[in-house]
C-alpha positions in Angstrom: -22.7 -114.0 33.0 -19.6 -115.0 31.5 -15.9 -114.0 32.4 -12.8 -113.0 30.0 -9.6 -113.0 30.6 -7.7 -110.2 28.0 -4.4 -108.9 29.9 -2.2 -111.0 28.1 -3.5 -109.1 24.9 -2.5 -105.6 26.5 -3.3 -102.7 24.3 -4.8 -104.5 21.4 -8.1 -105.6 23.5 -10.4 -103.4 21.9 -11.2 -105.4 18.9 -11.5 -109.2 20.9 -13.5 -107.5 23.7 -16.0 -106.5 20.4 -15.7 -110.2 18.9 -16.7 -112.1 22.3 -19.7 -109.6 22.9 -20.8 -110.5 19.5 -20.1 -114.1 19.5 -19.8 -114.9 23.1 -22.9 -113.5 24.6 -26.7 -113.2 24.2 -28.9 -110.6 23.9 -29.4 -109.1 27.7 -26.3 -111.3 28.9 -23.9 -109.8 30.9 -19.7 -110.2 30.4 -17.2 -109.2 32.4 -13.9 -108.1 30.7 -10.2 -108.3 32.8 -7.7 -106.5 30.8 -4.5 -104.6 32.0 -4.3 -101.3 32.4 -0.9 -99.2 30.6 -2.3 -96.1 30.1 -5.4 -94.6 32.2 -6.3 -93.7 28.8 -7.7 -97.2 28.0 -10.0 -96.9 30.5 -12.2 -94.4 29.2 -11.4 -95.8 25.7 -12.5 -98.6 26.6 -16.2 -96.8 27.8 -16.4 -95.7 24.5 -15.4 -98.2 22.5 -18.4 -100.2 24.5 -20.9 -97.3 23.6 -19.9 -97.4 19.8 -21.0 -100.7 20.2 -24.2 -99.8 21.1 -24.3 -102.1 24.3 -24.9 -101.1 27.9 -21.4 -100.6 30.4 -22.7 -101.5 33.5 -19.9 -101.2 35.7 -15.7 -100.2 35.6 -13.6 -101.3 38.2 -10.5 -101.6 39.9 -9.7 -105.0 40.2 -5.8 -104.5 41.8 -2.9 -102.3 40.9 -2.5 -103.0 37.4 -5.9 -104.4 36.3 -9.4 -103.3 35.7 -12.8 -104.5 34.6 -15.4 -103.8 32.2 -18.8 -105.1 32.9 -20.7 -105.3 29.4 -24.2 -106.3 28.7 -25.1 -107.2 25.2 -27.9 -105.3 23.8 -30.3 -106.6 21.0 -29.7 -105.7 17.1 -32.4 -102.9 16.6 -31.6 -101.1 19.9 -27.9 -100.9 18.5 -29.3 -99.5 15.7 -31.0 -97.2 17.3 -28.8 -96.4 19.3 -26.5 -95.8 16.6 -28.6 -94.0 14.9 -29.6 -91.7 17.6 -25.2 -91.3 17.6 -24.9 -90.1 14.0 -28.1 -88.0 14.6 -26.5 -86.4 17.7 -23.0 -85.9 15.4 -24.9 -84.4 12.7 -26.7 -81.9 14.8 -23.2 -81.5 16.9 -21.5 -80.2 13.2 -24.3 -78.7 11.9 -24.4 -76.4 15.3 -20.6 -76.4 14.9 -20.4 -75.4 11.3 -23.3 -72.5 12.4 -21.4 -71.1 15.3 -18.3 -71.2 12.7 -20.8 -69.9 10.1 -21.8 -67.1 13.5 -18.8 -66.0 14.5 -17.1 -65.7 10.9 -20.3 -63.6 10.0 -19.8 -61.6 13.4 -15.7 -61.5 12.9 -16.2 -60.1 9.5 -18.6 -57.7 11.0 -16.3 -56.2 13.8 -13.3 -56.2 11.0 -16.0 -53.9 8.6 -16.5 -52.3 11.9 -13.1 -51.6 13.0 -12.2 -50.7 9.9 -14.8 -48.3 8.9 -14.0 -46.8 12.1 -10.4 -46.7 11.5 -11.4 -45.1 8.3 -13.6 -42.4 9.8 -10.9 -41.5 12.8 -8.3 -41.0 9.6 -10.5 -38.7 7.8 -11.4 -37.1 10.9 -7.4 -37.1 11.4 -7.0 -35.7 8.0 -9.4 -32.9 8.2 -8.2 -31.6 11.5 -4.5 -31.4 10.0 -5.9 -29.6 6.5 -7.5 -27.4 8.6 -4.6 -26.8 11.3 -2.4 -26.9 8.2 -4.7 -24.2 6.2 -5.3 -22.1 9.9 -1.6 -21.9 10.0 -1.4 -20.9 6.2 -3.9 -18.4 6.6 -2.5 -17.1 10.0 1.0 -17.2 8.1 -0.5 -15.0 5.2 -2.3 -12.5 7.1 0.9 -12.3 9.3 3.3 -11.9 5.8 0.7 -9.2 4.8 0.7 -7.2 8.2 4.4 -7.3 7.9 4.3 -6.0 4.2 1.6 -3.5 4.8 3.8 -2.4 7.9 7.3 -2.2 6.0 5.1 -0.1 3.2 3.8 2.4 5.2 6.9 3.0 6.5 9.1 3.1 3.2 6.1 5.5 2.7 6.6 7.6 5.7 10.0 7.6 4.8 9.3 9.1 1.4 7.1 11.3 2.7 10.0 12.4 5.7 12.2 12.9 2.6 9.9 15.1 0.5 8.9 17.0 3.5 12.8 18.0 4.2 13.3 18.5 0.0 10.0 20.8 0.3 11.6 23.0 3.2 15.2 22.8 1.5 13.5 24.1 -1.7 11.9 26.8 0.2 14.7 27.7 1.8 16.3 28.6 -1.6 13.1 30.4 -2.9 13.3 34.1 -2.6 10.6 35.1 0.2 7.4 35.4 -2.2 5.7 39.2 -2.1 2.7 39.1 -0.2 -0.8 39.1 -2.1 -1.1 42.7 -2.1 -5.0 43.4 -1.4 -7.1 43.9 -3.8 -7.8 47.2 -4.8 -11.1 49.1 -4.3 -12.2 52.5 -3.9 -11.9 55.1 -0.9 -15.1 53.8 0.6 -14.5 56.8 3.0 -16.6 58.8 0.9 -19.7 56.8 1.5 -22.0 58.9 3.5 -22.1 57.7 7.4 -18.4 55.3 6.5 -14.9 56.1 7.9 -11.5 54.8 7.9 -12.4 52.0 10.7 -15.8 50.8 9.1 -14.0 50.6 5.4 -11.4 48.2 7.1 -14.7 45.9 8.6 -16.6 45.7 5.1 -12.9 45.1 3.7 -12.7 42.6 6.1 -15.9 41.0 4.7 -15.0 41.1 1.5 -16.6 44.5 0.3 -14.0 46.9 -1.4 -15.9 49.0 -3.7 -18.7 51.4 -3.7 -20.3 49.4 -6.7 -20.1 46.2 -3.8 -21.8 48.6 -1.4 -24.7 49.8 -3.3 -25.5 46.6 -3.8 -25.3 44.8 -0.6 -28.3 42.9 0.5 -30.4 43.2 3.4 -28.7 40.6 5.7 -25.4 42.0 5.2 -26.5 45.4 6.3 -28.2 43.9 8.9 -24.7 42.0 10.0 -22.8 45.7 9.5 -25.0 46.8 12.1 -25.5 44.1 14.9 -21.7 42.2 14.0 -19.8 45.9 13.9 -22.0 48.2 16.0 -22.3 50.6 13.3 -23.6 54.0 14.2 -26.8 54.9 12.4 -28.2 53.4 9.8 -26.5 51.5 7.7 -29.5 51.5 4.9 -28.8 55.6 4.8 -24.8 54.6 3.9 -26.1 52.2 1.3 -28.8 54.7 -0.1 -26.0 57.1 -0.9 -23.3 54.7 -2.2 -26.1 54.1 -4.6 -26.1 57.5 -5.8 -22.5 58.2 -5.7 -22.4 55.3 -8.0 -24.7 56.9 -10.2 -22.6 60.1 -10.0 -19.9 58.4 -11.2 -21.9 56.8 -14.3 -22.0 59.9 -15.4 
């Protein structure tokens, strides 16, 4: 075990503490560093420093209020190397996990921005077709409204028209000389009909019947109404019978 005194070097220990493991001690010897402590810091640089090396820290200690201790044993060449390779394996697997779990999260950021944004993209459209069809429900509502309104104001510029015509009609009428009423058509004395007076020629007037030519020739369901629809007295078939021959009279 051998003993080195570095507090006079302060900070810049790092390098002589590497020189005297090298030169200073053998393989499975142990040293035991003094150096002064300015920053805490040093202390756990120091740790590393001796595992960069590739050699065992056995101990770190307090040694009083400014000072501490490294205890150092020197390991052989090929363990170093080992160790040292074991190191750069350890920093290459520590990137390589890095670099993926960069590689991860910008694949799973650029995800959740296609995401989002294809999102933000369907609530726009979604957005956009609820306004078009609020905006063409509005439209519609506005144009079925516009043509109530016209529909309304034309049928009342009509009714107006017609109110207007309708007081022109009566004004006109009002001037025109009282027409003659439709004298009845004339026919013959249908009194002379066998079984017919003066009240029975006003019924078949009434229905239409004026001459003795239109008696003669009546048919069976009009005689049949005379006598049910006007009560007449006998039978009718007997009045009919000699309007026939009256009619032939008259051919004569």
């Amino acid at each position: 075990m051998k003993r080195y005194d570095l507090r006079h070097l302060h900070d810049d220990f790092y390098d002589r503490m590497g020189e005297l493991i090298d030169e200073g001690l053998k393989v499975g010897e142990v040293g035991i560093f003094l150096f002064e402590v300015g920053d805490f810091s040093h202390i756990q640089k120091s740790a590393d420093y001796i595992k960069a090396l590739g050699h065992d820290l056995m101990n770190s200690l307090k040694f009083n209020e400014v000072d501490w201790t490294i205890v150092v044993k020197k390991v052989d060449e090929e363990t170093r190397k080992a160790r040292a390779e074991a190191v750069e394996k350890a920093r290459i697997e520590a990137e390589q996990k890095a670099a993926e779990a960069a590689k991860a999260a910008e694949e799973k950021a650029k995800a959740e921005a296609a995401a989002a944004e294809a999102k933000a993209k369907e609530e726009a459209e979604k957005a956009a077709a609820e306004a078009k069809a609020k905006e063409e429900a509005a439209a519609k509502a506005k144009a079925e409204e516009e043509a109530k309104a016209e529909a309304e104001a034309k049928a009342k510029e009509e009714s107006k028209k017609a109110a207007a015509k309708k007081g022109t009609d009566k004004k006109e009428a009002a001037k025109k000389p009282a027409e003659k009423k439709e004298e009845s058509p004339k026919g013959d004395d249908l009194t002379k009909i066998k079984g017919i007076g003066k009240a029975y020629m006003e019924k078949l007037n009434s229905e239409g019947i004026f001459t003795i030519k239109e008696v003669a020739n009546m048919t069976e369901e009009q005689i049949q109404m005379m006598e049910e629809k006007y009560s007449f007295k006998g039978d009718f078939k007997e009045s009919v019978a000699d309007a026939k021959k009256l009619l032939k009279s008259k051919a004569k």
